[in-house]
N, C-alpha and C positions, 0 to 999 in steps of 0.2 A: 406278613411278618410271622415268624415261629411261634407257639406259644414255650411258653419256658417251663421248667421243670425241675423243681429240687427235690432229688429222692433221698433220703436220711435211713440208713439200715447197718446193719452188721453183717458180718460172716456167721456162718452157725459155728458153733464150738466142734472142735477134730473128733471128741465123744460121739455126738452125734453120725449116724450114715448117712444123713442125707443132704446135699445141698441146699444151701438155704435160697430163700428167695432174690433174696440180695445178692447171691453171685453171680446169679443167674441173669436178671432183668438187669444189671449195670454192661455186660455185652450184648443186650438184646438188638437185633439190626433193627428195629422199628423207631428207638432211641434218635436215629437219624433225620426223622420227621419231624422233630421239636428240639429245644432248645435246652438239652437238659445239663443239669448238674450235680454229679453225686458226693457224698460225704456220709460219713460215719457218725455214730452217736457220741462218741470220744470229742472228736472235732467242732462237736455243737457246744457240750459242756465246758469246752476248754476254749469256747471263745472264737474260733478260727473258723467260722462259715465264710463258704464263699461269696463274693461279692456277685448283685443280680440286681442290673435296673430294669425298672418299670415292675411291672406284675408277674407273678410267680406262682404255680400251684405246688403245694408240695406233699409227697409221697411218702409220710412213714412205713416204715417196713418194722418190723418184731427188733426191736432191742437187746440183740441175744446176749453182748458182751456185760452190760448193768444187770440182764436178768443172772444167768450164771455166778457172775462174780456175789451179787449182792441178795440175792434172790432165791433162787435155785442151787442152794449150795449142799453137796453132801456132809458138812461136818457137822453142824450145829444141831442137828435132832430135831427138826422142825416139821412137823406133819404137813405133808406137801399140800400145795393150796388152800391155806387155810387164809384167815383173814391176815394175819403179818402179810402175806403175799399180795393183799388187796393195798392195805395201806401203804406199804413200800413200791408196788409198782404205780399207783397212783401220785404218790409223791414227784417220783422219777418225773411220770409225763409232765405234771403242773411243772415241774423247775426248765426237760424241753418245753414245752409251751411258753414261757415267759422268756426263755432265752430267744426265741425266735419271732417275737412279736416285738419283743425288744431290739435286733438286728433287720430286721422286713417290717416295713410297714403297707408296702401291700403286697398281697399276696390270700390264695384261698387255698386249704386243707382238703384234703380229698378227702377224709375223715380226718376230721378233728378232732384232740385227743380225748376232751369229754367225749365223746363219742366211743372211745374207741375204750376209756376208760369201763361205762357203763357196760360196755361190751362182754369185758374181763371180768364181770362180776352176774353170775347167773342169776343169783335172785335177785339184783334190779331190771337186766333185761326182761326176765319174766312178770315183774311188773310192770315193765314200762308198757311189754309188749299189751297182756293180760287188758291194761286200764284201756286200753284201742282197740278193745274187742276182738283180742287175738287170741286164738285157744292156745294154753301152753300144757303139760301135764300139770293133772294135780297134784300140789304140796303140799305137806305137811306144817303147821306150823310149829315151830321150834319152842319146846318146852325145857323139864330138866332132861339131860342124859339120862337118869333115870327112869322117867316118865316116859320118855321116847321110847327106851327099851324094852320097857312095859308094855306099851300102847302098840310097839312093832310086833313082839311074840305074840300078843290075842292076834291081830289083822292076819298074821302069816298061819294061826292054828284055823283062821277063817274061810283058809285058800288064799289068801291074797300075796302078791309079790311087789319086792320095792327095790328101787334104787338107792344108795346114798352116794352122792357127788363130791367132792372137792367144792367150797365156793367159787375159787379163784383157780380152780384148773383147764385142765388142757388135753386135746388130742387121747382121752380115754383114760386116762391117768388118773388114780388115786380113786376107782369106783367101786364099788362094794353092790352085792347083792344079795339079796334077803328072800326066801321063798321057803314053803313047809319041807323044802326034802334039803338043804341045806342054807349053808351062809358064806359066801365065797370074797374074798377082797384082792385085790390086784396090785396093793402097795409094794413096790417094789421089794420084793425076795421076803413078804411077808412081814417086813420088818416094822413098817407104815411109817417110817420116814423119808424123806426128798432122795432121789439118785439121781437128777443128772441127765440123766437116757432118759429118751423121749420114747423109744421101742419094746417092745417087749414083757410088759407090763403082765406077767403070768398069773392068773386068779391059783387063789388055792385058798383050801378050808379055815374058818377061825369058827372060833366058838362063841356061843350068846355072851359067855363071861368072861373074856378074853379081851387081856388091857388094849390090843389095840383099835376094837370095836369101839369101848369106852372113851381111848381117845377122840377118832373118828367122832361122835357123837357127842363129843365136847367141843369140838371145832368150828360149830354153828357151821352145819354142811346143808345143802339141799336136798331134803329126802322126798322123792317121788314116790309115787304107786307106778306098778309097771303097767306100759301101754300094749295088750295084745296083738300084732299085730297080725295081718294077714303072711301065712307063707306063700311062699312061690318056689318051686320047685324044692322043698321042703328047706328052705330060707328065710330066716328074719332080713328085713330090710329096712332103710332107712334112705330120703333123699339128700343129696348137697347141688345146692340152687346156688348157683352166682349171679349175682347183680351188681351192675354196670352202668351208672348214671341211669338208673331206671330199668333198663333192658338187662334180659337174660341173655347171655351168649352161650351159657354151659350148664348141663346137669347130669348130675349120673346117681346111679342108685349105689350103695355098699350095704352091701347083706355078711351072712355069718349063717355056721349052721343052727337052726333050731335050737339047739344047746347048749350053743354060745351065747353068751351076757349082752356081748355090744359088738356091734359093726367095725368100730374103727379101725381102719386101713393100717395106723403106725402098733395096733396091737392086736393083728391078723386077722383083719376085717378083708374083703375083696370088693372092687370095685368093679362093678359090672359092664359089661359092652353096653353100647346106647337098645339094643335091642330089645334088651332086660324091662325097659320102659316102654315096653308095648304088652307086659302083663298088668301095667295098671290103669286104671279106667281112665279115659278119657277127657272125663268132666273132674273128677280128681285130679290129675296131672294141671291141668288150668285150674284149679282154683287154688291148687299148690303155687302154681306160680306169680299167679295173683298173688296171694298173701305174703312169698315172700319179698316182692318188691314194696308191698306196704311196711314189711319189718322192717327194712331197710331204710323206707324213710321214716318211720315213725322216732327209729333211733338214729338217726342222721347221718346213715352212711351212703357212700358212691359206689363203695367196691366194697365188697362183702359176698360171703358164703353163708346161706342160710340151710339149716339143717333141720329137715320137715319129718315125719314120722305120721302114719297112717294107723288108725285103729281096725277091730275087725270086719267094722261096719264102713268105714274109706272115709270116718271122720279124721282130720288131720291137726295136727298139733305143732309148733314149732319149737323143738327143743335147742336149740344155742344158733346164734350167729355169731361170724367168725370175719372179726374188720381189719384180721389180717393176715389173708388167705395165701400157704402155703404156694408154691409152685403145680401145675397138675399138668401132667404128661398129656391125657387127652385133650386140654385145647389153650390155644397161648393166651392166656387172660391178659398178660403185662400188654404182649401185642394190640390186642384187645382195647385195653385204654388208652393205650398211647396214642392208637389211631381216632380215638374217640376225641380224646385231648386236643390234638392235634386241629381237628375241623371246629372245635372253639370258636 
């Protein structure tokens, strides 16, 4: 008998260039192998799932049309990722969660949205992780905005350099960087509030006095110290690990040049050939991957992208996992689980 499969997602919004995952995995020909059934997150809130006897695993996919609409909105003036975004997208999952526990009674979550919840929120991941004896970067603890700013200008006159995060962000979005020869932030057009676009996120100068620093550092964000890493071919890098009921099927490196802030791919990070992974050691590479199957299950995901970073000594660190991992040209993940699912 098949196993059965309900995949619940959206379309990405027409703003966006990229297709979402959701367009993509509902004509996936692997789909053929099980017994699957899809639906929108509209269709769940409004009551009308489809009907499915016996047992069911089901497939969240990103929420695009509730996040956009109610979320990610550009009027409202709302510093992107900040905690309104934790509470409102949290909200969201508990009300799916209880409509479908309500409508299925059996059935298992391939991440379940606690899960996926915790996920969405970097500094309990990095606890979560942190208490399991998983090295994350180190953070700051959160004082006043004042005190912060304080306490950042000595470390930066000291040589030191920092990150500041979004709580509840995404894909590179809303990060700021701190170092003695400037201060650069990537809030869309500078302005540091929400846009919408998920690409293009252009860094440019703000000043230590500059209201939208002081925003930022009112937002209860995550502030790191920055991880030196090793270059390779005069490249910062970073890896993305995907895990799959335990197993790796996929990993690739995304670098940037040397004087670029971050890696990510959606704000002109490059994704390496698998080749790229035979400049890093060895016994690193495996113990990278080791750890990221332990992130994954410590935070109770099946499917997930873990996002590992290397010091310049090949100590490694896990900065975000990701329980709802975009589409990736180099290898079919959807395929990937469906045929996992499948021999259930």
């Amino acid at each position: 008998m098949k196993q059965k499969l309900l995949i619940i997602g959206d379309s990405a919004p027409s703003k966006n260039s990229e297709t979402s995952s959701f367009d993509k995995i509902v004509t996936h020909p692997a789909l053929r192998k099980i017994d699957a059934k899809i639906t929108n997150y509209s269709t769940v809130t409004d009551g009308e799932m489809p009907y499915i006897k016996g047992h069911c695993h089901i497939l969240l996919l990103f929420p695009y049309s509730h996040w956009s609409q109610h979320i990610e909105r550009d009027e409202d003036g709302i510093l992107y990722g900040d905690e309104r975004y934790g509470m409102l997208f949290d909200s969201y999952m508990d009300r799916v969660d209880d409509i479908i526990k309500t409508k299925y009674g059996n059935f298992t979550y391939i991440n379940p949205p606690t899960s996926i919840k915790t996920d969405r929120d970097k500094k309990m991941t990095k606890t979560m992780l942190k208490n399991h004896g998983i090295s994350v970067p180190d953070e700051w603890c959160i004082q006043s905005p004042e005190d912060n700013l304080k306490m950042l200008c000595m470390e930066i006159k000291a040589g030191k350099s920092f990150y500041i995060k979004p709580r509840f962000g995404a894909m590179g979005k809303g990060i700021t960087y701190l170092s003695k020869r400037k201060i650069i932030s990537n809030y869309k057009n500078g302005k540091g509030f929400r846009s919408g676009f998920d690409y293009g996120w252009l860094f440019q100068k703000i000043g230590k006095k500059s209201h939208l620093l002081k925003q930022i550092l009112q937002s209860n964000p995550v502030i790191e110290e920055e991880i030196k890493t090793p270059l390779i071919k005069n490249r910062k890098f970073d890896l993305r690990i995907y895990v799959i009921y335990g197993r790796i099927p996929y990993i690739y490196a995304r670098t940037a040049s040397a004087r670029k802030p971050i890696t990510n791919w959606s704000q002109g990070g490059k994704i390496e050939k698998r080749s790229f992974l035979k400049h890093i050691p060895v016994a690193g590479l495996k113990k990278a991957k080791k750890i990221a199957r332990e992130s994954a299950k410590i935070l109770g995901l099946n499917f997930c992208g873990v996002d590992i970073i290397f010091d310049e000594k090949w100590n490694f660190y896990v900065l975000e996992v990701q329980s709802m991992p975009s589409w990736e040209s180099g290898h079919d993940l959807f395929g990937t689980l469906i045929n996992k699912l499948s021999k259930k």
